[in-house]
GUMAR-554127 format. One record per residue: residue in one letter; chain; z, y, x of N, C-alpha, C, O in turn; residue number from 1. Coordinates in Angstrom, 3 decimals. Layout:
BEGIN
PT  papa  pakol       nup    nnorth     neast      caup   canorth    caeast       cup    cnorth     ceast       oup    onorth     oeast  fimar
PT     A      A         Z         Y         X         Z         Y         X         Z         Y         X         Z         Y         X    NUM
...
END
This chain:
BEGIN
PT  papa  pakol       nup    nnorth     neast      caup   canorth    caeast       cup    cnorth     ceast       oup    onorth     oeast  fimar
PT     X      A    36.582    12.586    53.190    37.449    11.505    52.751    38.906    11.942    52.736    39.632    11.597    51.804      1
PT     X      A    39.431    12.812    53.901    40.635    13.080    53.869    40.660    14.155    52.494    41.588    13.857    51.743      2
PT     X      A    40.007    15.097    52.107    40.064    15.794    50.727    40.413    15.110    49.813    41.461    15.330    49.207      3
PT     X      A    39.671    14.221    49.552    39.455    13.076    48.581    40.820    12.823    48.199    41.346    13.027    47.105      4
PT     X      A    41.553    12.132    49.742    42.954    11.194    49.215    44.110    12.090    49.629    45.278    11.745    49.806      5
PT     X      A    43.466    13.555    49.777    45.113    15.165    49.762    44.626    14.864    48.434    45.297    14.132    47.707      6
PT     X      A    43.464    15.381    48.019    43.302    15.745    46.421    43.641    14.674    45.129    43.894    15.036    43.980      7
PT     X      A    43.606    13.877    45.403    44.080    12.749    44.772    45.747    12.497    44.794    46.201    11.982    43.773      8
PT     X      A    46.547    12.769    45.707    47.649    12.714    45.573    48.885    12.911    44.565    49.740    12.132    44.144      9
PT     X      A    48.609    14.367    44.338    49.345    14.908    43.283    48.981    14.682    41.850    49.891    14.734    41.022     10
PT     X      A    47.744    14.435    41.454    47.681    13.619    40.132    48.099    12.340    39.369    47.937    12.110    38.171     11
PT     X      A    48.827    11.339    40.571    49.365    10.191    40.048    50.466    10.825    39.433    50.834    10.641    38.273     12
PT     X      A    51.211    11.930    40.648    52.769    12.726    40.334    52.921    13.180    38.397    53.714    13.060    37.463     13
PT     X      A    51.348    13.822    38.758    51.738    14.596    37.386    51.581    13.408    36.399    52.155    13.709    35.353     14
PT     X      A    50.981    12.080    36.326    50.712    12.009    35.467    51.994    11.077    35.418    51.953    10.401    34.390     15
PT     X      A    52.999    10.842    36.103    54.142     9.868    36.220    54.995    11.022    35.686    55.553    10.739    34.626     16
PT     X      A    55.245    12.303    36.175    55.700    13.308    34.856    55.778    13.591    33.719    56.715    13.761    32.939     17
PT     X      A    54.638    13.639    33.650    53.948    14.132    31.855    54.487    12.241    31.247    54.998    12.051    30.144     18
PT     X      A    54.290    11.445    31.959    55.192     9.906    31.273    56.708     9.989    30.959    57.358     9.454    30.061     19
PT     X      A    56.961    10.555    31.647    58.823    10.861    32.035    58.894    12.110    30.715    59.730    12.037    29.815     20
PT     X      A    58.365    12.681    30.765    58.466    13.635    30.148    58.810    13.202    28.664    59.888    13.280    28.076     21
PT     X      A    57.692    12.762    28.263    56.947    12.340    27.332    58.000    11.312    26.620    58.296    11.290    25.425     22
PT     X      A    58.467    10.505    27.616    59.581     9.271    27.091    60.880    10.053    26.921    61.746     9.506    26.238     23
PT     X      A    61.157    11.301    27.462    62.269    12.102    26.900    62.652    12.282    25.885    63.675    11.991    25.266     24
PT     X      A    61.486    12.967    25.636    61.179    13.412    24.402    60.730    12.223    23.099    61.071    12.277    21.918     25
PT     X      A    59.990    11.328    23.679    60.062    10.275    22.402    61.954     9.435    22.236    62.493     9.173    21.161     26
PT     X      A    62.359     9.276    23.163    64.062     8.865    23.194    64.810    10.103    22.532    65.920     9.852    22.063     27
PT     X      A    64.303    11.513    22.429    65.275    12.646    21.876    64.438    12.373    20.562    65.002    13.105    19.748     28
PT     X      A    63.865    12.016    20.191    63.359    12.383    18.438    63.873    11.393    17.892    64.526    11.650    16.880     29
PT     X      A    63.780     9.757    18.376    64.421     8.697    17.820    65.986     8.933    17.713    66.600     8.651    16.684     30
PT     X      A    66.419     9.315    18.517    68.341     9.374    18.618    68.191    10.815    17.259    69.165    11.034    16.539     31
PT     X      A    67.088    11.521    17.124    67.269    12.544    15.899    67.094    11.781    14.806    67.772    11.748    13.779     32
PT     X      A    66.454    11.373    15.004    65.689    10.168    13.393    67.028     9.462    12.903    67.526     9.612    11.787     33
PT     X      A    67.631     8.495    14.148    69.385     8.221    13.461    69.574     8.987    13.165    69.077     9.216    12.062     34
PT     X      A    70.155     9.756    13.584    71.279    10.793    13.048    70.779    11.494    11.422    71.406    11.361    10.371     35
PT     X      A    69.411    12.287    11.632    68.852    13.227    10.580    67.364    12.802     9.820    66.674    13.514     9.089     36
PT     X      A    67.110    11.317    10.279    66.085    11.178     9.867    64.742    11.808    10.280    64.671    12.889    10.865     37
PT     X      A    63.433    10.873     9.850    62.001    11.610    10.268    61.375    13.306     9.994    60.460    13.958    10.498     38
PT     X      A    62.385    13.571     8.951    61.836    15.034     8.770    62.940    15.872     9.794    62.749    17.086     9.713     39
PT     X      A    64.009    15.513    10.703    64.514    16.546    11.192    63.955    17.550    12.014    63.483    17.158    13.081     40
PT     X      A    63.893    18.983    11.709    63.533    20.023    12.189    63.070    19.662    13.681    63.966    19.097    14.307     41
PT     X      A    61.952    19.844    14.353    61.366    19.425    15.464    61.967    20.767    16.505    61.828    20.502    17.699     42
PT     X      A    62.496    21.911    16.270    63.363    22.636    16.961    64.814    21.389    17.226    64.896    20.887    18.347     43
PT     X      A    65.824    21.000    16.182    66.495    20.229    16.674    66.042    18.601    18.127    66.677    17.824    18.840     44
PT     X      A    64.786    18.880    17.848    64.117    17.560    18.736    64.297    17.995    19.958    64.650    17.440    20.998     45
PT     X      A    63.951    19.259    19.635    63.408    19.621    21.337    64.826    20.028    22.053    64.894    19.677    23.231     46
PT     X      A    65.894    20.669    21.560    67.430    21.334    21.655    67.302    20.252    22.568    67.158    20.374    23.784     47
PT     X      A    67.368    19.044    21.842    67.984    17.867    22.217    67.118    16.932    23.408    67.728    16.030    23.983     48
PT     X      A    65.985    17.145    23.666    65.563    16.740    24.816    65.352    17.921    25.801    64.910    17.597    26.903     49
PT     X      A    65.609    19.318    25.572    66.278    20.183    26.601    64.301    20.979    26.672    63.919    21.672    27.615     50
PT     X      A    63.810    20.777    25.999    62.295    21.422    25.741    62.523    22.782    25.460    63.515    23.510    25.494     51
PT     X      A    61.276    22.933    25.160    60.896    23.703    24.162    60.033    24.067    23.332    59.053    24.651    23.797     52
PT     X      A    60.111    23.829    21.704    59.348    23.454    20.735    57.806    23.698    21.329    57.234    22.797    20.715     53
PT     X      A    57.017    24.183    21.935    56.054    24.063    22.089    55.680    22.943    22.870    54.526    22.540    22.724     54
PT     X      A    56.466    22.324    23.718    56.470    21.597    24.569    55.842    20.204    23.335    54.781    19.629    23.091     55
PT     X      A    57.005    20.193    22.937    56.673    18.736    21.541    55.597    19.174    20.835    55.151    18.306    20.084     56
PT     X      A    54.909    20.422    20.807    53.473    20.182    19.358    52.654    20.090    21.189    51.788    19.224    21.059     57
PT     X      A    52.619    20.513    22.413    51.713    20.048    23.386    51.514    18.660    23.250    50.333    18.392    23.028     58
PT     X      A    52.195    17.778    23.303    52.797    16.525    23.469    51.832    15.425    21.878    51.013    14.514    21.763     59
PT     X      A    52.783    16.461    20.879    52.090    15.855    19.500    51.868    16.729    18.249    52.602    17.079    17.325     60
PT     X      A    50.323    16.990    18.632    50.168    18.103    17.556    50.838    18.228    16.317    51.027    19.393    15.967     61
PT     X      A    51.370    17.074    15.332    51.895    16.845    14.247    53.002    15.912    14.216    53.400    15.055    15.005     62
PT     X      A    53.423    16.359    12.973    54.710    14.991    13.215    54.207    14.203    12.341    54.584    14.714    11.287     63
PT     X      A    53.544    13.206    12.055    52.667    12.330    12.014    52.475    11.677    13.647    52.727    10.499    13.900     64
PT     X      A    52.093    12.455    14.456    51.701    12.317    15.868    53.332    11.646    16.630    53.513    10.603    17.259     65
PT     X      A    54.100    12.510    16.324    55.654    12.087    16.889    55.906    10.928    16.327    56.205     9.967    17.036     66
PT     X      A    55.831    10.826    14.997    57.183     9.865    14.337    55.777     8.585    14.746    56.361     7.670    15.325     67
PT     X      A    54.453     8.285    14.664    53.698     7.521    15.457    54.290     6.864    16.631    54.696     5.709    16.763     68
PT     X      A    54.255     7.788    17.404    54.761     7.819    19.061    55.992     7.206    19.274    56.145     6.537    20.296     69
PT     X      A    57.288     7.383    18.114    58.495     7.054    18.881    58.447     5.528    18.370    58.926     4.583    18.996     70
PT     X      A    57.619     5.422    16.806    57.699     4.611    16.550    56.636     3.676    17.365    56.511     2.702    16.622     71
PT     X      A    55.941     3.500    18.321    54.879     2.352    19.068    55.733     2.778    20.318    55.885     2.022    21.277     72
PT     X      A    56.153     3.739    20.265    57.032     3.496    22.097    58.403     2.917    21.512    58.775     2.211    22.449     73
PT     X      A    59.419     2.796    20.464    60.775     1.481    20.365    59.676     0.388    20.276    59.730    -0.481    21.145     74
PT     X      A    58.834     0.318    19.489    58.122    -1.172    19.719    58.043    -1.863    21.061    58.582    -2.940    21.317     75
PT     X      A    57.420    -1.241    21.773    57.282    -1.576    23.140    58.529    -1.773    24.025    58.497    -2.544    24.984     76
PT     X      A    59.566    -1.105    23.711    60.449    -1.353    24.321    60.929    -2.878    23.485    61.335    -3.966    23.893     77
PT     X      A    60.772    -2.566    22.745    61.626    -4.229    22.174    60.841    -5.950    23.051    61.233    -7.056    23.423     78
PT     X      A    59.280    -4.954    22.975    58.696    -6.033    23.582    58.766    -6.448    25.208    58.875    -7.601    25.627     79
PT     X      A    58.704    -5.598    25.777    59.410    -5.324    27.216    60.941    -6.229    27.274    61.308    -7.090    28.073     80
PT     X      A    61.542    -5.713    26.237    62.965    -6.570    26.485    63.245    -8.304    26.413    64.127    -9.030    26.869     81
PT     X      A    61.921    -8.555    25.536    61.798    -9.684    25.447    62.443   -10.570    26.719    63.520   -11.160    26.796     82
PT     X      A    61.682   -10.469    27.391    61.364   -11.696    28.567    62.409   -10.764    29.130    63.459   -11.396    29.246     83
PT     X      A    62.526    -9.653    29.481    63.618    -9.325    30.774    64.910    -9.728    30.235    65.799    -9.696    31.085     84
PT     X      A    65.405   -10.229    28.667    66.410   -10.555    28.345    66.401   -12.177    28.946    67.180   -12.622    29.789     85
PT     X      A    65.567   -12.737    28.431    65.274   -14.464    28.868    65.731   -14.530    30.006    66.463   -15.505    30.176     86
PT     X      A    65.530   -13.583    31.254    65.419   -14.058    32.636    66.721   -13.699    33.514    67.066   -13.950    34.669     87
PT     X      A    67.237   -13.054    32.521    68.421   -12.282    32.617    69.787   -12.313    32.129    70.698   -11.740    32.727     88
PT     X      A    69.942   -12.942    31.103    71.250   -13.832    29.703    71.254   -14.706    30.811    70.405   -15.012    31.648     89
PT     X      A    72.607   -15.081    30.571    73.028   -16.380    30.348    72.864   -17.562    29.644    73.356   -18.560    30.172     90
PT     X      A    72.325   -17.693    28.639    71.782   -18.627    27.830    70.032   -18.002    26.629    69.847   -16.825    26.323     91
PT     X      A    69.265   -18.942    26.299    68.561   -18.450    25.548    69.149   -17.779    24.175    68.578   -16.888    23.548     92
PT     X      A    70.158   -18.263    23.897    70.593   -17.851    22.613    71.473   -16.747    22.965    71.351   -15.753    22.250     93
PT     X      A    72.259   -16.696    23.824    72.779   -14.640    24.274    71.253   -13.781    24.459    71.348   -12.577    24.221     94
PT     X      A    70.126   -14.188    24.783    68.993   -13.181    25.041    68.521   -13.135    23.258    68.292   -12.000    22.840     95
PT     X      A    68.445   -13.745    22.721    68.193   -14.228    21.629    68.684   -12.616    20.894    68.147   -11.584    20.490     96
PT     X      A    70.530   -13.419    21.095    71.367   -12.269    20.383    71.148   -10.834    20.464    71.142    -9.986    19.572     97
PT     X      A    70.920   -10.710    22.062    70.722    -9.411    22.534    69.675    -8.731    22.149    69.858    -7.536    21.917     98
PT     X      A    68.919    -9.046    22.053    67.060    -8.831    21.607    67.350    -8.566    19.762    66.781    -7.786    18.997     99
PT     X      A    68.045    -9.192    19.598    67.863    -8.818    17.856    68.878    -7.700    17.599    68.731    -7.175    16.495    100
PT     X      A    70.126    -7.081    18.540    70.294    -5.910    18.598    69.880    -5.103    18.686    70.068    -4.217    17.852    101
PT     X      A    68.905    -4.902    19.970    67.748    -4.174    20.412    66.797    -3.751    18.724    66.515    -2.633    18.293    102
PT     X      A    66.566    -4.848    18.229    65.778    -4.942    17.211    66.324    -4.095    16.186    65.785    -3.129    15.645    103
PT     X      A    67.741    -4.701    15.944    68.535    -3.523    14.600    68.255    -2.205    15.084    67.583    -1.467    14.363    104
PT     X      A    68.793    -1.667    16.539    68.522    -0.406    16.953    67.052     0.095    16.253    66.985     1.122    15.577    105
PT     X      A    66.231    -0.526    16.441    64.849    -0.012    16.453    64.575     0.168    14.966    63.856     1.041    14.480    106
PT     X      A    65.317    -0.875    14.240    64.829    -0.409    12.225    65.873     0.753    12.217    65.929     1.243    11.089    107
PT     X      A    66.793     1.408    13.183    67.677     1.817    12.132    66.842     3.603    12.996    67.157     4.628    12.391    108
PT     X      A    66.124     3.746    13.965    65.769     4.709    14.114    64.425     5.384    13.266    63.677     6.327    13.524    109
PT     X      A    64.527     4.244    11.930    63.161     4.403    10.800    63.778     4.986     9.865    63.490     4.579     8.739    110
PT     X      A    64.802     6.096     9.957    65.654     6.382     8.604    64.123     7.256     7.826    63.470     7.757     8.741    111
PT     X      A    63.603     7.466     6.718    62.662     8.297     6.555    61.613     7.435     6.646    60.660     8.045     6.163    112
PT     X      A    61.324     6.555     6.932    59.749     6.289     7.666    58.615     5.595     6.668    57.387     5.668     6.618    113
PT     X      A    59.651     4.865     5.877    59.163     3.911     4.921    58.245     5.410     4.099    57.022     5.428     3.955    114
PT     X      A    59.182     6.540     3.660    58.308     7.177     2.667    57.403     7.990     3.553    56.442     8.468     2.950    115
PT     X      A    57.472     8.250     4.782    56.568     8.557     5.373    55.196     7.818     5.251    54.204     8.302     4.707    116
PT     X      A    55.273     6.516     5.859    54.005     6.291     5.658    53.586     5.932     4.267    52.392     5.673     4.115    117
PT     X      A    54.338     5.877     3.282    53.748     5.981     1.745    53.131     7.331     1.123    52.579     7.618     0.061    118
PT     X      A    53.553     8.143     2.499    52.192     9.890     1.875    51.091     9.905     1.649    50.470    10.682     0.925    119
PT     X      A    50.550     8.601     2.559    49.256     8.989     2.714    48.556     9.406     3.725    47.346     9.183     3.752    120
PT     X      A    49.252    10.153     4.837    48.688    10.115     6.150    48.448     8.898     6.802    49.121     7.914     7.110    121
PT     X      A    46.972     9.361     6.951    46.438     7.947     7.932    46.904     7.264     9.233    46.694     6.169     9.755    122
PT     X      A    47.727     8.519     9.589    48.152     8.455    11.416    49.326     6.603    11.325    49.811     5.990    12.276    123
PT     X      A    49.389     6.296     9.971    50.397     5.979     9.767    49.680     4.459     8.467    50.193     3.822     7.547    124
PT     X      A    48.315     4.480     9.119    47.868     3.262     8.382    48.507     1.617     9.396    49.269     0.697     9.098    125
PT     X      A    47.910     1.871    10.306    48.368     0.768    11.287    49.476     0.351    11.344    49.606    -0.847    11.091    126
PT     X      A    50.571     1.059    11.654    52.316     1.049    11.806    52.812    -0.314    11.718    53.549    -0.894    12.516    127
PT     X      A    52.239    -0.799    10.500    53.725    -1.951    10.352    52.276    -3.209    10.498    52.685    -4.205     9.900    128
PT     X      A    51.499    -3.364    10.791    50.503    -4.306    11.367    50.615    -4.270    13.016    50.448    -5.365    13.552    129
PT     X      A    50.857    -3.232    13.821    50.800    -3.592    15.253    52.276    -3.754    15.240    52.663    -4.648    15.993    130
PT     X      A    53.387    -3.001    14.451    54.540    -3.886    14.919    54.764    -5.493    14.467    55.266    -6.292    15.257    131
PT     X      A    54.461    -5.769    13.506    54.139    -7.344    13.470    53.050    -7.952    14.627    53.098    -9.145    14.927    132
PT     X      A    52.677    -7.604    14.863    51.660    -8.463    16.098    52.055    -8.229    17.281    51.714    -9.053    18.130    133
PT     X      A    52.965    -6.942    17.757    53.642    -6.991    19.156    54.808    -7.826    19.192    54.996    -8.599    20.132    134
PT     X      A    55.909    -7.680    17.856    57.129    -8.136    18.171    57.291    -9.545    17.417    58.344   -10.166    17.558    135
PT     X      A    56.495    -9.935    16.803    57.047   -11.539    15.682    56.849   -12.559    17.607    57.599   -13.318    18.220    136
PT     X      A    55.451   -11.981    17.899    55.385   -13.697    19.385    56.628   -13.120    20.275    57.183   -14.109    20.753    137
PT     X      A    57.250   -12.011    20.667    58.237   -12.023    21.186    59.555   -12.609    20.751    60.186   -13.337    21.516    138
PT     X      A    60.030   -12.282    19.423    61.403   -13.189    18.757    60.736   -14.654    19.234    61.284   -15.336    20.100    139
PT     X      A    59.454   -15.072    18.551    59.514   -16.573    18.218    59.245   -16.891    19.837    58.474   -17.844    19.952    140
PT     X      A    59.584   -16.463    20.830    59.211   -16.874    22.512    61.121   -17.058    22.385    61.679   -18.118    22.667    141
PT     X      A    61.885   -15.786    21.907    63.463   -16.001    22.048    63.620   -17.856    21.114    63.974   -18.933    21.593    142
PT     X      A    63.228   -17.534    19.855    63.668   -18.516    18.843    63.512   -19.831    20.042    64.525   -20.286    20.572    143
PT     X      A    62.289   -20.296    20.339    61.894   -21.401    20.647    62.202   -21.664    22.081    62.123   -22.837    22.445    144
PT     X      A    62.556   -20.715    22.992    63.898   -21.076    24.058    65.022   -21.446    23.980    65.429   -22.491    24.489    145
PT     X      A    65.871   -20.460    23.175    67.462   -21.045    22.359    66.965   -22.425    21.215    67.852   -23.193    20.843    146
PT     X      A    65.724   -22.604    20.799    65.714   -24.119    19.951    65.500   -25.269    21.124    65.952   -26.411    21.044    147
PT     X      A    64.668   -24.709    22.311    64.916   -26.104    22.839    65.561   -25.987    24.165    65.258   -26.537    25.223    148
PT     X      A    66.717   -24.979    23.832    67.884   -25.585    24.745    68.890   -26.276    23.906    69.841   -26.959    24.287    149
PT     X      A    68.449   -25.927    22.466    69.689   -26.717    21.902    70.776   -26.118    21.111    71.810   -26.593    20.642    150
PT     X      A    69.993   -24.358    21.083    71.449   -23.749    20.814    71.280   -23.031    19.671    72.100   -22.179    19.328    151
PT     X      A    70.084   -23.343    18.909    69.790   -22.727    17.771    69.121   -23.377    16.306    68.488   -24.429    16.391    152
PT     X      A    69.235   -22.918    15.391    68.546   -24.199    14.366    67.141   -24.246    14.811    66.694   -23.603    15.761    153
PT     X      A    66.305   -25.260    13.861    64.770   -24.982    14.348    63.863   -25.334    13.631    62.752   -25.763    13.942    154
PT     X      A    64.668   -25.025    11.869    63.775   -24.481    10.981    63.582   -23.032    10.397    63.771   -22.720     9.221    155
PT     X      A    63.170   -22.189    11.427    62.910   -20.960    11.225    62.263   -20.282    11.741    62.307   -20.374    12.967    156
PT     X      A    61.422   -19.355    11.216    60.402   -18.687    12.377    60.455   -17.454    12.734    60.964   -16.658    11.945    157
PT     X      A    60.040   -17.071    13.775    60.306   -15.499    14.020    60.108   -14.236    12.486    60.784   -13.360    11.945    158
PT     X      A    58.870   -14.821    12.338    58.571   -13.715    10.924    59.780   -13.737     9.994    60.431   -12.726     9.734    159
PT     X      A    60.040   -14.957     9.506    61.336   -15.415     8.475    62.661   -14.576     8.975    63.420   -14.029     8.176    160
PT     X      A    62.847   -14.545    10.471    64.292   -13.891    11.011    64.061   -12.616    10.940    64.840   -11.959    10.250    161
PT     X      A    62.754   -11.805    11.736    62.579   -10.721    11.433    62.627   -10.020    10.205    63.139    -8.900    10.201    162
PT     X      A    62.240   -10.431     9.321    62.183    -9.892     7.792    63.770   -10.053     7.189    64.351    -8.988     6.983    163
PT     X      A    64.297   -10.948     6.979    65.752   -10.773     6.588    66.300   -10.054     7.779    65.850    -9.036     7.254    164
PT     X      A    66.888    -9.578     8.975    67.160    -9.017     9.830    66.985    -7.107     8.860    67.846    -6.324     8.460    165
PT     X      A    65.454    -7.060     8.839    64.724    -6.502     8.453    65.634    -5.640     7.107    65.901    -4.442     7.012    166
PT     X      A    65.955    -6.787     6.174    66.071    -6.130     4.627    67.852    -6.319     4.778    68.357    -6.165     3.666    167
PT     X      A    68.520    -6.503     5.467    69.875    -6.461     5.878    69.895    -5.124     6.501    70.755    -4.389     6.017    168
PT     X      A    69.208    -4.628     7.408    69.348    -2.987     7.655    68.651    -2.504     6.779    68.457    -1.370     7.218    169
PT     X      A    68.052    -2.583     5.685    67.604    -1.730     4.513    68.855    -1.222     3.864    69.248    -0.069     3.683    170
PT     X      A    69.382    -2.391     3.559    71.163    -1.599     3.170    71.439    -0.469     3.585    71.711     0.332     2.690    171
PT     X      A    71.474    -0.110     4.559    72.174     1.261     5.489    71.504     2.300     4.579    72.274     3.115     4.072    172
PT     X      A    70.157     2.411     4.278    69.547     3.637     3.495    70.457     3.768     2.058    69.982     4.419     1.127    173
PT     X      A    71.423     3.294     1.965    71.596     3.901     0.510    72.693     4.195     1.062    73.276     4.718     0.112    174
PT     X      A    73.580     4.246     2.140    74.693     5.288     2.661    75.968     5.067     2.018    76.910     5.854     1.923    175
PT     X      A    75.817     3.337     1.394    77.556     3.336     1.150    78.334     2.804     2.889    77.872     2.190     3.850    176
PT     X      A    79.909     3.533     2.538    80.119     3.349     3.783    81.015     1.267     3.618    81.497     0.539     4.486    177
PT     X      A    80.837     1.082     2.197    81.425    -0.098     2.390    80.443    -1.511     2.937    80.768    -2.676     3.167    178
PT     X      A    78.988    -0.718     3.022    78.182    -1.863     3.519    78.069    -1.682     5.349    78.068    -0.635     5.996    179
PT     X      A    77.994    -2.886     5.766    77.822    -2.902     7.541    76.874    -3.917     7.718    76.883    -5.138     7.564    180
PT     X      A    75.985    -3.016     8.113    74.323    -3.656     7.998    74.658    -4.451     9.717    74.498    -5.645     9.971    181
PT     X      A    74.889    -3.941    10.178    75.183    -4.743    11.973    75.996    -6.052    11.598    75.742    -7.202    11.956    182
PT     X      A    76.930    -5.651    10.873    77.679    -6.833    10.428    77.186    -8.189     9.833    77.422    -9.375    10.065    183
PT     X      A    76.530    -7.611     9.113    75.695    -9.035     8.291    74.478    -9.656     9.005    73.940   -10.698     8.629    184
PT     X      A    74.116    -8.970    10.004    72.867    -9.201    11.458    73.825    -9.836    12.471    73.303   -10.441    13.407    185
PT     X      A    75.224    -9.773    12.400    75.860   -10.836    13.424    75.823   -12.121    12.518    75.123   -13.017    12.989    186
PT     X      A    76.391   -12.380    11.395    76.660   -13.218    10.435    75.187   -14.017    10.404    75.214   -15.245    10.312    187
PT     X      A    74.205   -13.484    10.462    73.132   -13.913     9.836    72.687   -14.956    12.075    72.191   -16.082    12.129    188
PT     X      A    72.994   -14.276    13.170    72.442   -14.461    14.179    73.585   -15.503    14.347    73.236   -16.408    15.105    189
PT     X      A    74.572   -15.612    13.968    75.949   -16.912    14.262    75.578   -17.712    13.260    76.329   -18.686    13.311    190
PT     X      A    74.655   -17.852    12.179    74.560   -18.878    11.111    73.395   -19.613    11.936    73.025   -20.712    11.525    191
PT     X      A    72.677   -18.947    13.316    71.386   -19.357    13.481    71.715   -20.728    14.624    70.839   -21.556    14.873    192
PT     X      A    73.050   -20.787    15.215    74.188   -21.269    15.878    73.464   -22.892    15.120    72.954   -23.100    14.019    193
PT     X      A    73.733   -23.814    16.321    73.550   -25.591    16.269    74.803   -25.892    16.275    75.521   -25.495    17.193    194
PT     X      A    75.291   -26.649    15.248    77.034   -27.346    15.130    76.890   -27.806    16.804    75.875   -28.172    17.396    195
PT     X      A    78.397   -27.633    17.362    78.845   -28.176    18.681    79.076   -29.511    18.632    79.452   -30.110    19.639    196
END
């Protein structure tokens, strides 16, 4: 028995490593994806989470496998933020606000992605079906706290906010510098505002 629980010890370690690890490296490919988009050189990935390129094809045989990964691990984080924003703001409608930042962050680390999954790789059939089913009940949990405290309109639904949110950072892909996709996601989250 004492074997058992020496030998057992060090495998939670590694596998709380290889997690740590792992989230490094999915946080260094997304901060690449801003900057250079889904095809950036997976040597620049790794520079930047302090690897080394073999480390990332251990991790994800393909980049199919990566741009997967960073993209269902920002999902999760958005969904995670959900409720820890609720419990945590000052009002439903600051968690509200905050959460749909979170959210811009997360479309704008898709520079590339759209034609990605229009290749044809399968790794990349699911994508925009589990992010609609993780994140629409999280907004509409924000929406319908800030609606019935009072501080938000409450003809609108999560899907409806998400999707314009959505095609307001589509702007950014065509790289004029006179459009400000954040800008029109404040405009659009202060129009969502109940007259005082």
């Amino acid at each position: 028995m004492a074997e058992t629980e020496v030998g057992s010890a060090p495998a939670p370690r590694k596998r709380a490593d290889a997690r740590r690890n792992e989230k490094t490296l999915l946080d260094a490919a997304a901060a690449a994806f801003v900057t250079s988009g889904v095809e950036v050189p997976v040597r620049d990935i790794a520079a930047k989470a302090g690897v080394g390129v073999g480390t990332i094809y251990r991790h994800f045989p393909t980049r199919a496998d990566l741009i997967v990964a960073v993209y269902q691990h920002q999902v999760e984080a958005c969904v995670e933020a959900g409720p820890a924003l609720l419990a945590s703001s000052s009002t439903p409608y600051a968690a509200l606000a905050s959460w749909i930042n979170l959210f811009v962050d997360f479309l704008v680390t898709k520079h590339g992605l759209a034609k990605a999954m229009q290749s044809g790789d399968s790794a990349y059939q699911t994508l925009h079906g589990s992010f609609i089913d993780r994140l629409v009940p999280v907004c509409a949990q924000l929406l319908d706290e800030a609606a019935a405290a009072g501080q938000v309109r409450t003809d609108l639904n999560a899907f409806e906010l998400m999707f314009a949110i959505g095609n307001l950072c589509a702007g950014d892909d065509y790289g004029d510098s006179r459009y400000n996709a954040r800008r029109m996601v404040e405009l659009l989250v202060a129009g969502l505002r109940t007259q005082a």
